[in-house]
C-alpha positions as CSV (number, residue, x, y, z in Angstrom):
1,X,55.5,33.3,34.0
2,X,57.4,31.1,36.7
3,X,55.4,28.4,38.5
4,X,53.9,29.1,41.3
5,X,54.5,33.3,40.8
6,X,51.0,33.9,39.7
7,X,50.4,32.7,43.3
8,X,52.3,35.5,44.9
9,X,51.2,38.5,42.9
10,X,48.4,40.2,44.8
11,X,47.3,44.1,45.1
12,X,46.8,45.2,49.1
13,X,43.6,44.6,50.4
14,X,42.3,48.0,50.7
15,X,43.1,48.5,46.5
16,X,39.9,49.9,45.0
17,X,39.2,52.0,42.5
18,X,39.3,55.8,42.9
19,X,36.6,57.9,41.3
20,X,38.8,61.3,40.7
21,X,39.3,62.1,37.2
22,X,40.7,65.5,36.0
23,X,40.8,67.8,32.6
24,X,43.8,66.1,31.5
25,X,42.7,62.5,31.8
26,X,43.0,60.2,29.0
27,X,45.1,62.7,26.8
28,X,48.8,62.0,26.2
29,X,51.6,64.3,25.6
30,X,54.5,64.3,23.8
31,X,57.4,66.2,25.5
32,X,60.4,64.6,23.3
33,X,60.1,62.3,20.4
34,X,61.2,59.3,23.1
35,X,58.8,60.5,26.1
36,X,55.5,60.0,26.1
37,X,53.4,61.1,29.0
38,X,50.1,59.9,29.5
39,X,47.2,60.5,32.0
40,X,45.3,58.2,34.1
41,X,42.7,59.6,35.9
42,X,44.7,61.8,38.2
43,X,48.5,60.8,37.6
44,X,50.9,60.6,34.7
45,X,52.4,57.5,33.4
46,X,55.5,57.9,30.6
47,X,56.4,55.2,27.8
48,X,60.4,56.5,26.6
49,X,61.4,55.1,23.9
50,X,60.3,55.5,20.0
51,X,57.4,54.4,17.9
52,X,59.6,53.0,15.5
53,X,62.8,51.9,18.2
54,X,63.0,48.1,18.7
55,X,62.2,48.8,22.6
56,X,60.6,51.2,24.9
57,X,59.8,50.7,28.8
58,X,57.3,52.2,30.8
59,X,57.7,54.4,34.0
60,X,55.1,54.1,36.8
61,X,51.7,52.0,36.3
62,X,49.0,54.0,36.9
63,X,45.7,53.8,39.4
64,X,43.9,50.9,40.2
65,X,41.7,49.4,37.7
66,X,43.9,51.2,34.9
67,X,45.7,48.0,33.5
68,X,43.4,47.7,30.0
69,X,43.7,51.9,29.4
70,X,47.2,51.8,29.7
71,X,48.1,48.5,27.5
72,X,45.7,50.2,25.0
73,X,47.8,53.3,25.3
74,X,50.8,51.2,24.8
75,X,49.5,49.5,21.9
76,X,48.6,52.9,20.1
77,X,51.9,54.0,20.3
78,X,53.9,51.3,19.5
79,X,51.8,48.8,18.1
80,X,49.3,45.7,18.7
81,X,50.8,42.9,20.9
82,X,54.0,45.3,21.9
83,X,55.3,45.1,25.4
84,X,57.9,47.2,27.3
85,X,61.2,45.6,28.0
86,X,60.7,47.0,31.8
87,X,58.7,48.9,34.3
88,X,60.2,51.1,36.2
89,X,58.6,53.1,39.3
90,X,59.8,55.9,40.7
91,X,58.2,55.1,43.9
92,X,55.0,52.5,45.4
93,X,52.5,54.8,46.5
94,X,49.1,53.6,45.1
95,X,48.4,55.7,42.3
96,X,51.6,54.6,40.7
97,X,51.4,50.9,40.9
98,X,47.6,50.6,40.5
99,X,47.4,48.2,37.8
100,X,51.2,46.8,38.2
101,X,49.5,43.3,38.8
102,X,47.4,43.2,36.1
103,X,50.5,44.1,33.8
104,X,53.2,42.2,35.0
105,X,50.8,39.6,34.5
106,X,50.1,40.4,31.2
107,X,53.1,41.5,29.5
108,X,55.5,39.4,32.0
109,X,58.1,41.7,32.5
110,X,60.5,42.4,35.0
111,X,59.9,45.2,37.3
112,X,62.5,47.7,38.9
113,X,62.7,50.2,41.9
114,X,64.6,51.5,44.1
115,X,66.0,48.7,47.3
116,X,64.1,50.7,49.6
117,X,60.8,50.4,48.2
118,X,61.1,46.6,48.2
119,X,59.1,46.0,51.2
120,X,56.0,47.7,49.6
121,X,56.3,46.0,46.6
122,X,56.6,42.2,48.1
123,X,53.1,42.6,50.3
124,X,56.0,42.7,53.6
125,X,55.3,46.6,54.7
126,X,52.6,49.1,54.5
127,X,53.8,52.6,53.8
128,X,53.2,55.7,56.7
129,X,49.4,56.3,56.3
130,X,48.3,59.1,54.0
131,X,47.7,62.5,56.6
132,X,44.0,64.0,56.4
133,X,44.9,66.4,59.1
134,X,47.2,67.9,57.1
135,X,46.9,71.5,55.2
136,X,45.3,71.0,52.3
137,X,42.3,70.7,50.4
138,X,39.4,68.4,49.5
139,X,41.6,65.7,48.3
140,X,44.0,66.0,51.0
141,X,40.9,65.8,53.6
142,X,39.6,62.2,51.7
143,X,43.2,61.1,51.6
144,X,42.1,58.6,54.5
145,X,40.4,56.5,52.1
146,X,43.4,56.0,49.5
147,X,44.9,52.6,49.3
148,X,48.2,51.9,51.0
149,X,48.9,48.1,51.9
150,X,51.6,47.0,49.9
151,X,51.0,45.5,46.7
152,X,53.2,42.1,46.2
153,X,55.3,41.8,43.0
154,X,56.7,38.6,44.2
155,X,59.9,37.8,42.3
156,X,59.2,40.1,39.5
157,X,60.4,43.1,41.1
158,X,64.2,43.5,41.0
159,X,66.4,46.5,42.8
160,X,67.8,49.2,40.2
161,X,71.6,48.6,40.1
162,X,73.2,50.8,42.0
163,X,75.7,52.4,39.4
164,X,72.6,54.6,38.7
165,X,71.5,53.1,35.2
166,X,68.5,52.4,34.8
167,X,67.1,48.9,32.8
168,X,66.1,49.7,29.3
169,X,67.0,53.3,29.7
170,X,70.7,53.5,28.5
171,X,70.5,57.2,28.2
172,X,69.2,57.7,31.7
173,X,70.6,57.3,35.0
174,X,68.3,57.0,38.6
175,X,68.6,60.0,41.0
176,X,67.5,59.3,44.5
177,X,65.4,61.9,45.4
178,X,63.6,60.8,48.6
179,X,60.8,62.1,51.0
180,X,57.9,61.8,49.1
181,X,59.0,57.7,50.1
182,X,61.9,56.4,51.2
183,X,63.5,55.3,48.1
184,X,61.4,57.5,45.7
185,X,63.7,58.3,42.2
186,X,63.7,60.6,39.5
187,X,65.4,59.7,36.2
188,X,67.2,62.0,34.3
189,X,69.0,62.1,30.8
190,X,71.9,64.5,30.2
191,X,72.2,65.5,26.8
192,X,68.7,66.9,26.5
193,X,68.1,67.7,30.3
194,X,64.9,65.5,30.4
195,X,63.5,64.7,33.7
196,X,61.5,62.4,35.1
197,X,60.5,63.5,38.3
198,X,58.0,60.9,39.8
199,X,55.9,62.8,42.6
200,X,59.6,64.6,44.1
201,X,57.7,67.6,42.5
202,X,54.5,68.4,41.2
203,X,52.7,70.9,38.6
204,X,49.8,71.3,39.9
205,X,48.5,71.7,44.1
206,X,47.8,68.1,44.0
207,X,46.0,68.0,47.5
208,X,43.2,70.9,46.3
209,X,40.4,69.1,44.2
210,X,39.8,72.2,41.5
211,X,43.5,72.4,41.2
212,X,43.7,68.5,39.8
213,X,40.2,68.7,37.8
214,X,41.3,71.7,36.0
215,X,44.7,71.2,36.0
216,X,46.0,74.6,36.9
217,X,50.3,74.6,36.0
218,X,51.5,75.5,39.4
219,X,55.3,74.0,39.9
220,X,54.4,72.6,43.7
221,X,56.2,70.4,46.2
222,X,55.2,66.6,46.6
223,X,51.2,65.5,47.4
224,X,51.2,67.0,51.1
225,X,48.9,63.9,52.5
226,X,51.7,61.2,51.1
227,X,55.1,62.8,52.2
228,X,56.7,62.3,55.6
229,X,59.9,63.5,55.3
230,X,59.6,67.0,54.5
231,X,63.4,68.0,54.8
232,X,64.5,65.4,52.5
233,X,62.0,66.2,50.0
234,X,63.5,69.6,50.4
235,X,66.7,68.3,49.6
236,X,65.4,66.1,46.8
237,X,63.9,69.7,44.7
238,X,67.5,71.3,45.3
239,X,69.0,68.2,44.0
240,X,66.6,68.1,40.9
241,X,67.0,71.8,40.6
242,X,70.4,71.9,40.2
243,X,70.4,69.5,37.3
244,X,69.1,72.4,35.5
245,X,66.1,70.1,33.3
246,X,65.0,71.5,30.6
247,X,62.1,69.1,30.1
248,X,60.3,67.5,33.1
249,X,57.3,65.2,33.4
250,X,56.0,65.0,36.7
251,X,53.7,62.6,38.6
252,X,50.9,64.5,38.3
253,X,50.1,67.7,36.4
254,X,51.4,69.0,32.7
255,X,54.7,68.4,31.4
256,X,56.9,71.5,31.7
257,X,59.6,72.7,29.7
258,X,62.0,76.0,29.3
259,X,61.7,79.0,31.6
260,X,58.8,78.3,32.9
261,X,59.8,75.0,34.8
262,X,63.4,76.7,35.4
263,X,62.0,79.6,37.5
264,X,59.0,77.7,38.6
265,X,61.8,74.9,40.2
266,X,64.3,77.6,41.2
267,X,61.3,79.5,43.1
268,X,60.6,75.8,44.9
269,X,64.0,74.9,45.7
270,X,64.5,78.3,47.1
271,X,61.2,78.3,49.0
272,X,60.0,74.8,50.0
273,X,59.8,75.8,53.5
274,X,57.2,78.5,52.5
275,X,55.2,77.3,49.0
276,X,55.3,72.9,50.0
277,X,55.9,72.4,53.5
278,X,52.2,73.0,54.4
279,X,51.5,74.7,58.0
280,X,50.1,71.8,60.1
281,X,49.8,68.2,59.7
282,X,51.2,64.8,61.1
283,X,54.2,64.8,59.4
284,X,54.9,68.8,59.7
285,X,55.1,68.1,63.3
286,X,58.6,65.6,62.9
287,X,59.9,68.2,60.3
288,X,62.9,70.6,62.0
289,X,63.4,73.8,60.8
């Protein structure tokens, strides 16, 4: 690690740890023989790459407090003392850099996302607060109490290049698919339609608490009390949609492959206004029709 860099690295002030849990927690899935999706808690993290490949990065890094489950989840996979080459988020939101200190860190590896997701990951910028108000349930109504001061990566954390490939991924390239954040991606790999879709879309209602303990498959728009930008996000499903995946792993809920996560996205894409864009909120109030 550079001098003076374990200096910078710091998690926001209002990081704690989040007692929500869910069915699927702890259990890992594997949707291809490259993509690995694990659950933490409440949200997914993937490791691509395979067991026996030279390399393998990981996407997204978990809740708060997560940092030992998922180097032990690395570790099982790909062996003791193994490290990715990268981590890559698809967006900054709390549940999805949760242990990113602990692991950069530990591993000392570079970090990548999206330029406009920089100034939540170098402590300069806090993210819209999370919307209680909005329509929703239990979790949406607690969402007050979520972390969302920036975490600071210091000089760890690296913009993705802007061709669209993505570091450690040479199969994949980045997708912008914002709303959710500003500079939220999915990643996406052609020859076998595999999708990474971050939180652009969801499988389960992730704002109604028996929804996310039981993990009910439900192909839903992004967490209601984190997304500010509802036409974009709109616009971001129709994107993803028209890709066509055959495969996606979402940020939180099941992986979902075939006709089920074809109709399930075509029925989203085709009525976001009606099945995501909830009735009342904060946000809903800047969103034009």
């Amino acid at each position: 690690m550079e001098k003076g860099t374990d200096q910078e690295l710091s998690y926001g002030s209002d990081y704690h740890y989040i007692p929500a849990t869910s069915a699927a927690s702890g259990e890992g899935v594997e949707v291809r023989p490259d993509v690995y999706s694990y659950t933490v808690q409440i949200v997914n993290i993937v490791l691509a790459g395979a067991p026996q490949a030279g390399s393998f990065v990981l996407i997204d890094a978990g809740m708060p407090g997560s940092a030992d489950d998922i180097i032990r989840t690395v570790e099982e996979r790909f062996g003791s003392g193994r490290r990715p080459e990268a981590i890559i988020l698809t967006h900054a939101h709390f549940d999805h850099v949760g242990a990113l200190i602990d692991l950069v860190k530990h591993w000392e590896v570079p970090v990548y996302a999206h330029k406009l997701e920089m100034p939540y990951l170098t402590g300069q910028e806090s993210y819209p607060k999370p919307d209680p108000t909005v329509e929703g349930g239990v979790l949406a109504k607690l969402s007050f109490a979520f972390p969302n001061e920036p975490v600071n990566v210091g000089t760890w954390v690296k913009p993705l290049p802007d061709n669209g490939s993505v570091p450690g991924m040479p199969e994949y390239r980045w997708i912008p698919t914002p709303g959710h954040s500003p500079g939220h991606v999915s990643l996406f790999r052609e020859k076998d339609r595999t999708l990474i879709a971050g939180d652009a879309f969801t499988t389960v209602r992730q704002d109604e608490l028996y929804k996310v303990l039981t993990q009910k498959v439900e192909i839903s728009g992004p967490p209601r009390y984190f997304t500010p930008d509802w036409f974009a996000a709109w616009q971001s499903v129709k994107r993803l949609e028209a890709l066509h995946p055959d495969a996606a792993v979402t940020g939180h809920g099941e992986p979902v492959t075939g006709e089920e996560l074809a109709a399930g996205l075509k029925r989203l894409a085709e009525q976001f206004d009606s099945l995501a864009i909830p009735d009342h909120g904060t946000y809903v109030k800047r969103y034009e029709h």
